[in-house]
N, CA and C of each residue as an Amber inpcrd file, in Angstrom:
protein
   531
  88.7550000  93.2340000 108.9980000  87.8600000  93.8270000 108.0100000
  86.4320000  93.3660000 108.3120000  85.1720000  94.0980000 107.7030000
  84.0020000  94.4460000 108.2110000  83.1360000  94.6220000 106.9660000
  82.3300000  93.7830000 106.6580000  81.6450000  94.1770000 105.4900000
  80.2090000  94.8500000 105.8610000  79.9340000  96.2510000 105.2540000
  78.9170000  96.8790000 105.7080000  77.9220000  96.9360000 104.8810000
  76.2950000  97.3140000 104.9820000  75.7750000  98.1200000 104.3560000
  74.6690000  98.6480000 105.4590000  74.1340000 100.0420000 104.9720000
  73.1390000 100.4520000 105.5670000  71.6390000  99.6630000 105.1300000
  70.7620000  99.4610000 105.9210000  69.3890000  99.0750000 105.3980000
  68.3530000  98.7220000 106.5370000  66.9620000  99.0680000 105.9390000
  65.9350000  98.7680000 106.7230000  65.4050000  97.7670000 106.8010000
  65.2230000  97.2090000 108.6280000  64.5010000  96.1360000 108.4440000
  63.3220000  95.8220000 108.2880000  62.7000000  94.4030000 108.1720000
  61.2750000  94.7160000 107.7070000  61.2300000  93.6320000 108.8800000
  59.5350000  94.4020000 109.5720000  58.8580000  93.8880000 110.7660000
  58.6830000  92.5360000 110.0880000  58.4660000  91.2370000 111.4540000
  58.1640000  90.3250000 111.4030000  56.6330000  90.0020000 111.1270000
  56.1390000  90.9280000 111.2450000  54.0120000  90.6560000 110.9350000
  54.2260000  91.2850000 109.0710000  55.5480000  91.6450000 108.6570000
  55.3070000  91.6700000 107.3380000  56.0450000  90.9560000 106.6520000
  57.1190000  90.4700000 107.1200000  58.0230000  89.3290000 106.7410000
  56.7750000  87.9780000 106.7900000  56.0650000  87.7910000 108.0080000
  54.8830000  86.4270000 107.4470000  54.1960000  86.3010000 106.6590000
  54.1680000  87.6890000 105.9040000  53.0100000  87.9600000 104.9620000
  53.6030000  87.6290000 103.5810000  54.8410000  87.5900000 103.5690000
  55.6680000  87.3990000 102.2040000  55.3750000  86.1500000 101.4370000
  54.9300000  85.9840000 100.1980000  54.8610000  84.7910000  99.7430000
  55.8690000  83.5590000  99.7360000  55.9490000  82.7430000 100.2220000
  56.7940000  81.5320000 100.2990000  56.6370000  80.4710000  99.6300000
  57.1780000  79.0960000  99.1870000  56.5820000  78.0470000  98.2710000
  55.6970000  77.0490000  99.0550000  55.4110000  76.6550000  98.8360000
  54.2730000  75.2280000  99.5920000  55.6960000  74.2210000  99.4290000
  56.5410000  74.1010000  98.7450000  57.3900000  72.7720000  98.4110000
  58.5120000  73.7480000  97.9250000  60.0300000  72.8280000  98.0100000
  61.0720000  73.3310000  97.5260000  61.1850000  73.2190000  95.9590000
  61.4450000  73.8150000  95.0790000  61.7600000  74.7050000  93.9060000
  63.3510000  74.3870000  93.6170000  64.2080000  73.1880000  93.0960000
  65.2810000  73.2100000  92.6950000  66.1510000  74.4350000  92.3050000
  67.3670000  74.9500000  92.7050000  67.9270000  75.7120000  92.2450000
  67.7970000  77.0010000  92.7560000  66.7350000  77.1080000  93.7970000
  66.2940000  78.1660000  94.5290000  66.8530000  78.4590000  95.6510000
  67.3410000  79.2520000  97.0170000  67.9820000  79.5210000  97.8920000
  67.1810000  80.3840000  98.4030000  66.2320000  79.9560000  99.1070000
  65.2190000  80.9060000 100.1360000  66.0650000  81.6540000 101.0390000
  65.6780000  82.6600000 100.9720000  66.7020000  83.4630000 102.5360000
  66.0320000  83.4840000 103.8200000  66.2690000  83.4170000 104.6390000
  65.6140000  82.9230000 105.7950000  64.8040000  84.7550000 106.2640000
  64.0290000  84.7940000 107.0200000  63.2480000  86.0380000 107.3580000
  63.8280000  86.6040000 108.0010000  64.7470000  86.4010000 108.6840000
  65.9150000  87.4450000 109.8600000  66.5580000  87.9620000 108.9020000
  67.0120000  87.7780000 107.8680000  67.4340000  88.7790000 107.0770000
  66.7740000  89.3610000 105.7400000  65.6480000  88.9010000 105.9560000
  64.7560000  90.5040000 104.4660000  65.1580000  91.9420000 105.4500000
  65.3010000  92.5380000 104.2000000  65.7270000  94.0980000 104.7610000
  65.7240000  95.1220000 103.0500000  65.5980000  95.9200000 103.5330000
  65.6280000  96.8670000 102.2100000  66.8870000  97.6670000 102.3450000
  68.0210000  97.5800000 101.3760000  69.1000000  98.0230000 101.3470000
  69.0950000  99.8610000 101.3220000  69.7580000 100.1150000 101.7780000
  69.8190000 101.7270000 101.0530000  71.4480000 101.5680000 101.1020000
  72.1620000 101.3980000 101.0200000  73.5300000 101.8010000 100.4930000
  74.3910000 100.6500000 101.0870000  74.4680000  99.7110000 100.1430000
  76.0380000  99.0530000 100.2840000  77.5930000  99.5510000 100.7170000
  78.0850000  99.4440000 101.3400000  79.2130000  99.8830000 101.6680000
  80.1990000  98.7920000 101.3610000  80.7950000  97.7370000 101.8350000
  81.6660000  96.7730000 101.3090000  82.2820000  96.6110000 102.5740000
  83.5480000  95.9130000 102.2750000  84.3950000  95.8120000 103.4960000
  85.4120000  97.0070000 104.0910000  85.5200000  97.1690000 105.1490000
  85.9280000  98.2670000 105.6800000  87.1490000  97.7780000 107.0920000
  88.4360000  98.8280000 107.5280000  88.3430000  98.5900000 109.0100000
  87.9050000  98.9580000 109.7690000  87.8710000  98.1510000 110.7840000
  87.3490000  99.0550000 112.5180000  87.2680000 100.2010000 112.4010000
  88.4330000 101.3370000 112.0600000  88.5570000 102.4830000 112.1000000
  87.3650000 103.7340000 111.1190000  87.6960000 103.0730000 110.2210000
  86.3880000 103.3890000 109.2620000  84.9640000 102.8450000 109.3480000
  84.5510000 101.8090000 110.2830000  83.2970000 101.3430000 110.3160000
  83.2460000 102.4530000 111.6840000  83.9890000 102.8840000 111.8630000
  83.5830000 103.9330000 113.3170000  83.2100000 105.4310000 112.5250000
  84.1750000 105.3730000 111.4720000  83.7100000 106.9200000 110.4750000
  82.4380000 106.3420000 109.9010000  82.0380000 105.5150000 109.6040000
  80.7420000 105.1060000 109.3250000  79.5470000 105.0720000 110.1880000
  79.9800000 104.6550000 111.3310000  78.8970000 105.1960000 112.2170000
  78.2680000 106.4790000 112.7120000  79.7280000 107.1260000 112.5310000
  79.5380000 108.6060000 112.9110000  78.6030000 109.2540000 111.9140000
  78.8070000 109.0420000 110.7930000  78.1920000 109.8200000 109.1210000
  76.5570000 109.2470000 109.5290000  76.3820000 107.8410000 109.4180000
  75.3320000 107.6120000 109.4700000  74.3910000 108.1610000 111.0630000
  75.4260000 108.3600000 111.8400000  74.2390000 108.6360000 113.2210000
  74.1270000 110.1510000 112.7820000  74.6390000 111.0420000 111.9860000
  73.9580000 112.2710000 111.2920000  73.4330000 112.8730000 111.0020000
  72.6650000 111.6750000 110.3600000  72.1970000 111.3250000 108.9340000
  70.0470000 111.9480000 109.7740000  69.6330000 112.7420000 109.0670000
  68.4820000 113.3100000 109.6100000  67.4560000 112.9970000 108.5930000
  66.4850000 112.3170000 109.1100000  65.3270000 111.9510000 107.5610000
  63.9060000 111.9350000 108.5940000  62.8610000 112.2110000 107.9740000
  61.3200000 111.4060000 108.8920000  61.0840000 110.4250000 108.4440000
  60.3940000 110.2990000 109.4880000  59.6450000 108.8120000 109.5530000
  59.0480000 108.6150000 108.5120000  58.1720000 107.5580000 107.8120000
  57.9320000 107.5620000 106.3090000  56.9970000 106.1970000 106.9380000
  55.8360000 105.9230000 105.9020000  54.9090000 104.7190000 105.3370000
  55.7840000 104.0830000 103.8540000  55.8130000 102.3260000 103.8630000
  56.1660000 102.0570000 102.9670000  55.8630000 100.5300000 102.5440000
  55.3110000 100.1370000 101.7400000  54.5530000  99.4120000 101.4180000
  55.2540000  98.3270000 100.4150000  55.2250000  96.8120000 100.7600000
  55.7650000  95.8720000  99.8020000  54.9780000  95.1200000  98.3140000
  55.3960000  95.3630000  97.0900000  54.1680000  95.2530000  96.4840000
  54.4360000  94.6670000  95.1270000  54.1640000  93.4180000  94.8470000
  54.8390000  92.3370000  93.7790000  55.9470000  91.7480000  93.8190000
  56.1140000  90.7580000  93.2120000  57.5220000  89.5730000  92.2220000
  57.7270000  89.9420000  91.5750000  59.4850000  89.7170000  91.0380000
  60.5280000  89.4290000  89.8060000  61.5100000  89.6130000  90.1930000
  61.8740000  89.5800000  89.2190000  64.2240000  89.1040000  89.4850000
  64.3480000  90.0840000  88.5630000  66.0020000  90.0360000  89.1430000
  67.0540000  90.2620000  88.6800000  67.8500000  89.4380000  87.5150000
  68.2960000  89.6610000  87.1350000  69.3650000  88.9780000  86.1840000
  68.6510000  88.9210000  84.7180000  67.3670000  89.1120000  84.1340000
  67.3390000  89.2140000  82.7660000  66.9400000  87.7370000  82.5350000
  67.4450000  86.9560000  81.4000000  67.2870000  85.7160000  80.8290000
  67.9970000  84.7300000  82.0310000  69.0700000  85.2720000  83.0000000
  69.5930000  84.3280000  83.6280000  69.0260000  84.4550000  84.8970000
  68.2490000  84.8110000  85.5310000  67.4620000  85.5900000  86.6230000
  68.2370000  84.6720000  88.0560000  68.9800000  85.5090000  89.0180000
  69.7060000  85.4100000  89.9650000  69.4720000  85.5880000  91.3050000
  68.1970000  86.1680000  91.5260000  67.6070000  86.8910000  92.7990000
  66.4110000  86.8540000  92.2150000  65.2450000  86.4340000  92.9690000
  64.2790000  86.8320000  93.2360000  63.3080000  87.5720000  94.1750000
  62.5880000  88.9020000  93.8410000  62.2900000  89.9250000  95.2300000
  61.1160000  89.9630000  95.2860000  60.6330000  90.7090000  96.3840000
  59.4040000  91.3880000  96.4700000  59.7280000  93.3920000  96.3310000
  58.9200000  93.7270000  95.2620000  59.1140000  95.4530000  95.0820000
  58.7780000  96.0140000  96.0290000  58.4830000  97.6670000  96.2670000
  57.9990000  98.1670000  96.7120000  57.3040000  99.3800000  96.2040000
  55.9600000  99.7450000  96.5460000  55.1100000 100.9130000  96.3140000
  56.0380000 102.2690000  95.8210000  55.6260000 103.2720000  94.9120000
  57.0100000 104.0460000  94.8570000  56.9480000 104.6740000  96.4660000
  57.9820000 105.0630000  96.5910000  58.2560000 105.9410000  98.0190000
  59.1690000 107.1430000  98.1220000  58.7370000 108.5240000  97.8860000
  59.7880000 109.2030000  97.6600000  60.1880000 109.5790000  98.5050000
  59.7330000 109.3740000  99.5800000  60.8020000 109.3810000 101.3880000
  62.0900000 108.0860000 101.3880000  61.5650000 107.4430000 100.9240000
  62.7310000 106.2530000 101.1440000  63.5350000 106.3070000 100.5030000
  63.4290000 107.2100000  98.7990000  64.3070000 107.5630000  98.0580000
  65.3340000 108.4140000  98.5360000  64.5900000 109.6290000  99.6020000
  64.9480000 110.8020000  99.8940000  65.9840000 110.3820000 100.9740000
  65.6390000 109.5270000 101.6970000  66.6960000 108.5490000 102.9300000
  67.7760000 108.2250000 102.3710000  67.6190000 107.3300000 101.1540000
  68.8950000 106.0990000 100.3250000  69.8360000 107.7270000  99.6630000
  69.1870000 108.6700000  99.0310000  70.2980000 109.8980000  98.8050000
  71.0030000 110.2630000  99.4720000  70.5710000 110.7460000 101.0020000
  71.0580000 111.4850000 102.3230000  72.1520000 110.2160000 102.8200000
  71.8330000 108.7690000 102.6080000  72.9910000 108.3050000 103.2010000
  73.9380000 108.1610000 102.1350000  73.6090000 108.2140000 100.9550000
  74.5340000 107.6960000 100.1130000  75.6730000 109.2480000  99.9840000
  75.0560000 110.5220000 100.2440000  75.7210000 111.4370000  99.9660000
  76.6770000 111.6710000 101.1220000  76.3340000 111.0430000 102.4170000
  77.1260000 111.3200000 103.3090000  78.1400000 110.2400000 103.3380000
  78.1930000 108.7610000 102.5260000  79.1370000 108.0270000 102.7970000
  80.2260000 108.2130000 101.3580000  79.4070000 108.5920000 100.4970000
  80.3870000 109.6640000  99.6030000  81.0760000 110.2240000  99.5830000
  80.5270000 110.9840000 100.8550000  82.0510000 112.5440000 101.1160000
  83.0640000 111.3890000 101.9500000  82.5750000 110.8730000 102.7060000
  83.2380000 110.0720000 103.5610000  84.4320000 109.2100000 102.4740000
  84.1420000 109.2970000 101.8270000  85.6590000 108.7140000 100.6700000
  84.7100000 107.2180000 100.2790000  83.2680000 106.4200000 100.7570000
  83.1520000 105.0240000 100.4490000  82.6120000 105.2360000  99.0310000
  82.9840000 104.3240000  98.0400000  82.5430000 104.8540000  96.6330000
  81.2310000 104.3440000  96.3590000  80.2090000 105.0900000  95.9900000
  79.2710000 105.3130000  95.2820000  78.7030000 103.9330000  94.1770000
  77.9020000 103.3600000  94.4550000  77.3020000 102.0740000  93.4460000
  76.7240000 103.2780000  92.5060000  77.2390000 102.0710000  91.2830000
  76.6760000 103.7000000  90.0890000  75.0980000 103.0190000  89.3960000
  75.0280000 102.1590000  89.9870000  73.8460000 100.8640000  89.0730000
  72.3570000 101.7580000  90.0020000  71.3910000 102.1530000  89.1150000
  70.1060000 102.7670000  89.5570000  69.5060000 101.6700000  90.9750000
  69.0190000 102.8790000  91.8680000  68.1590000 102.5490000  93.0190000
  67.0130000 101.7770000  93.0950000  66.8550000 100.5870000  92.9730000
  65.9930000 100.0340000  92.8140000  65.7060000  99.0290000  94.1250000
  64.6030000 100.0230000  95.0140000  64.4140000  99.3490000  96.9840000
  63.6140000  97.9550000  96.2760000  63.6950000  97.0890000  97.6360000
  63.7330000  95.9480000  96.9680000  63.6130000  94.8300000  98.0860000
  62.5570000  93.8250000  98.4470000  63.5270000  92.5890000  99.6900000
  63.4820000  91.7750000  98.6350000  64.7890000  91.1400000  98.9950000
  65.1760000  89.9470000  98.2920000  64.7510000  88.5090000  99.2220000
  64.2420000  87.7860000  98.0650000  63.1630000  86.6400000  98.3870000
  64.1490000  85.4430000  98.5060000  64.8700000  85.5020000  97.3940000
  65.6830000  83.6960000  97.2910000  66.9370000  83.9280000  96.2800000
  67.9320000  83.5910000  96.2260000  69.0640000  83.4570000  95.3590000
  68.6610000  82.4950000  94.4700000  68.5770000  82.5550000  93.1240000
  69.0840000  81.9490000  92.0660000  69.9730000  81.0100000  91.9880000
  69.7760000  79.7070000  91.3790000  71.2080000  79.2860000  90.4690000
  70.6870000  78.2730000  89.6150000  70.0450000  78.6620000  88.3870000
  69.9850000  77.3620000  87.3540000  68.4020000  76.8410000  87.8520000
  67.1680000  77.8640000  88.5970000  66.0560000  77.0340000  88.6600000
  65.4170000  77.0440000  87.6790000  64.4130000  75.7320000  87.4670000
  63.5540000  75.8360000  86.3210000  62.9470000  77.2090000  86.1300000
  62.8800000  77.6330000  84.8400000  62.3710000  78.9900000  84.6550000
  60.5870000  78.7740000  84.4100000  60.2700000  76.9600000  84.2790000
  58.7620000  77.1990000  84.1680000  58.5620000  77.1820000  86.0300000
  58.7900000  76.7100000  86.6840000  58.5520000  76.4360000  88.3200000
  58.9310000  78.1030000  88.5670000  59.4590000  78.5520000  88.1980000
  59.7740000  79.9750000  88.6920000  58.9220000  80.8480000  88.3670000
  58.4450000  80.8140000  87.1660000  57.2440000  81.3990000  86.5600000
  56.2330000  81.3500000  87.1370000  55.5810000  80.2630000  87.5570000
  54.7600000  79.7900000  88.0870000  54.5560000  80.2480000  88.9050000
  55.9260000  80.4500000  90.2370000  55.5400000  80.8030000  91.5150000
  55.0930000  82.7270000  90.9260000  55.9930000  83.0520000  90.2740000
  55.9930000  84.6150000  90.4750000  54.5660000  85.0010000  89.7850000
  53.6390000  84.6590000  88.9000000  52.7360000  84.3510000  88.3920000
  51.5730000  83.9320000  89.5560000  52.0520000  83.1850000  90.3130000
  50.8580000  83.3130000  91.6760000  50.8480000  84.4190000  92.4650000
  51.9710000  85.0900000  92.7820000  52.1200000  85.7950000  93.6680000
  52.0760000  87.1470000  93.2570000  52.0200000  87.6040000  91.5940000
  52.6690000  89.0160000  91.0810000  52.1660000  89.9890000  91.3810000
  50.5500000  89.6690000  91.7360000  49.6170000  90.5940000  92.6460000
  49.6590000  90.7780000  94.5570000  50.9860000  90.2910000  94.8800000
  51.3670000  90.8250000  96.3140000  51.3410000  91.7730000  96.4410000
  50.9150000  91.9290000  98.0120000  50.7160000  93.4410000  98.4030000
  50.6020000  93.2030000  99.7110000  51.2940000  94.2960000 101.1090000
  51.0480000  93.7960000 101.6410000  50.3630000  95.4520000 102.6430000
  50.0860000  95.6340000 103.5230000  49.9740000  96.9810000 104.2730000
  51.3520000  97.7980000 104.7970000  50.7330000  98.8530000 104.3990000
  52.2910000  99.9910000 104.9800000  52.4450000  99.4370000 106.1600000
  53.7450000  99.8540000 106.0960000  54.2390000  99.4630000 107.5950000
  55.0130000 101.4210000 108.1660000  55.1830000 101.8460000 108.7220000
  56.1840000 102.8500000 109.2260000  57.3090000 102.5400000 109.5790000
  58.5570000 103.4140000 108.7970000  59.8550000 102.9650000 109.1800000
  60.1130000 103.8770000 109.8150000  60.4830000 103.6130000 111.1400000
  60.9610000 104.7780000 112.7610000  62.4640000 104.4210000 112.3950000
  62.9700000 103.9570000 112.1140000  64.6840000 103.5440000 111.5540000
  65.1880000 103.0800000 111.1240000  66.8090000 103.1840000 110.5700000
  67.4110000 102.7230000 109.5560000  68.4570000 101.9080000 110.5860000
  69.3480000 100.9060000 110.0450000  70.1700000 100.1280000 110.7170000
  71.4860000  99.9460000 109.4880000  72.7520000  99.8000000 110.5590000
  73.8780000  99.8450000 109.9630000  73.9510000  98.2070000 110.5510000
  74.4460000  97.5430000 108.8990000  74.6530000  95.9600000 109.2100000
  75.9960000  95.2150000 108.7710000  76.1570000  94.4160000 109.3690000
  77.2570000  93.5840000 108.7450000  77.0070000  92.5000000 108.0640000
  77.7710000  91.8540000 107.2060000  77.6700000  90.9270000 106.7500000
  78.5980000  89.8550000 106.1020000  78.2190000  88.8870000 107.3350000
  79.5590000  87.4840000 106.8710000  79.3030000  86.2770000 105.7300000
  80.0300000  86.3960000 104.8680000  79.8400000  84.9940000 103.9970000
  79.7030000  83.8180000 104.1400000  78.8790000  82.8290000 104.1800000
  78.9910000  81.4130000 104.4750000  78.5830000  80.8630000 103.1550000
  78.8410000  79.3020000 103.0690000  78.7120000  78.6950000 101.5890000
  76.8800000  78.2600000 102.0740000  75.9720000  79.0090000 102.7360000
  75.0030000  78.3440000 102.5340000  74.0250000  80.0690000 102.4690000
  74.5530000  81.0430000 102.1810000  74.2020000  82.4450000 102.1140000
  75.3260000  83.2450000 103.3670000  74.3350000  84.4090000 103.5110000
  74.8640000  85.4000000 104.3580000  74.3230000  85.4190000 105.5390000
  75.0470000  85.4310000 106.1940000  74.5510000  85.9500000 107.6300000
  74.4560000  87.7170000 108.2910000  73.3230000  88.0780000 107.9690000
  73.3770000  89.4510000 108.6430000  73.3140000  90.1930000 110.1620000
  73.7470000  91.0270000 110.7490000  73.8100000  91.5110000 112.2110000
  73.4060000  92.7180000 111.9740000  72.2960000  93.4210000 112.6230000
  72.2690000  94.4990000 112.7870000  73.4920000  95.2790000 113.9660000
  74.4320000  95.9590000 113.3040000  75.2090000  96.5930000 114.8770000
  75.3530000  97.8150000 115.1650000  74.5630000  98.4790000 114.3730000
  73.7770000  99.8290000 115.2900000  72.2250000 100.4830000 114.4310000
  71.6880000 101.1480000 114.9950000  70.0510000 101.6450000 114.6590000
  70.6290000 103.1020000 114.8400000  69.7590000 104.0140000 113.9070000
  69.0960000 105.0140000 113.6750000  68.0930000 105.6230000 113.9670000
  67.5510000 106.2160000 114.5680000  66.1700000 107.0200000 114.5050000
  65.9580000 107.7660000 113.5350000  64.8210000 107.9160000 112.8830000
  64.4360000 108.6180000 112.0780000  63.5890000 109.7240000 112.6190000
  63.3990000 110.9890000 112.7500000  62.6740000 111.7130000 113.0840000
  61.2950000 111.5170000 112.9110000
């Protein structure tokens, strides 16, 4: 078994640009920069056989090239906040991308996340950090912004569990028209 999702990566001259802490932040889980990426469709675990019907759907898959821009802090989770990200500018190409794959891994039988589209790099995992130190940082940073970048492609990734995060692989690319 094979845990998948589709998603874009983000260049390294914009991954440096991402706000980071000066000092470690208890309770926080920085993700390392080889893996910021902007999700467009989770897939889950799969076999061989089906990560090959997955490749096929996604090498399909026809979208243009697009500008897309990273732009503020906040989390996830509400009062218990679990993830912390950087947003993005609206983009209705990137929207128009995350539909086209999600509709093709749909037919494909992979089921559908029903929770709203919300593109996104994720900054640090959560667990129990001070919510004033957290404040703080997102409060310095809430006015991030960084320059479009152009996405020429999408990438199909894997992803293995370890007790210190995830480890991601890109194991195949897309062109985007």
């Amino acid at each position: 078994m094979i845990r998948l999702f589709a998603a874009i990566g983000i260049p390294e001259h914009i991954c440096d640009a991402l706000p980071m802490p000066d000092g470690e932040i208890a309770g926080v889980n920085w993700i390392p920069d080889e893996n910021f990426h902007v999700t467009l469709r989770f897939i889950g675990e799969v076999d061989n056989a089906k990560a090959r019907d997955i490749d096929d759907v996604l090498s399909a898959v026809r979208a243009p090239r697009f500008e897309m821009a990273l732009h503020g802090l906040d989390t996830f989770g509400g009062k218990s906040p679990h993830a912390l990200y950087a947003g993005l500018r609206p983009c209705p190409p990137l929207n128009h991308l995350h539909q086209k794959i999600d509709a093709a891994l749909t037919r494909l039988g992979c089921p559908s996340d029903r929770t709203k589209y919300t593109p996104h790099v994720t900054l640090a995992r959560l667990r129990n950090a001070p919510e004033h130190k957290l404040a703080a940082f997102i409060q310095a940073h809430n006015l991030f912004e960084c320059d479009p970048f152009t996405v020429t492609e999408f990438g199909l990734y894997s992803s293995e569990l370890h007790p210190n995060g995830s480890v991601y692989m890109l194991e195949r690319s897309y062109p985007l028209n």
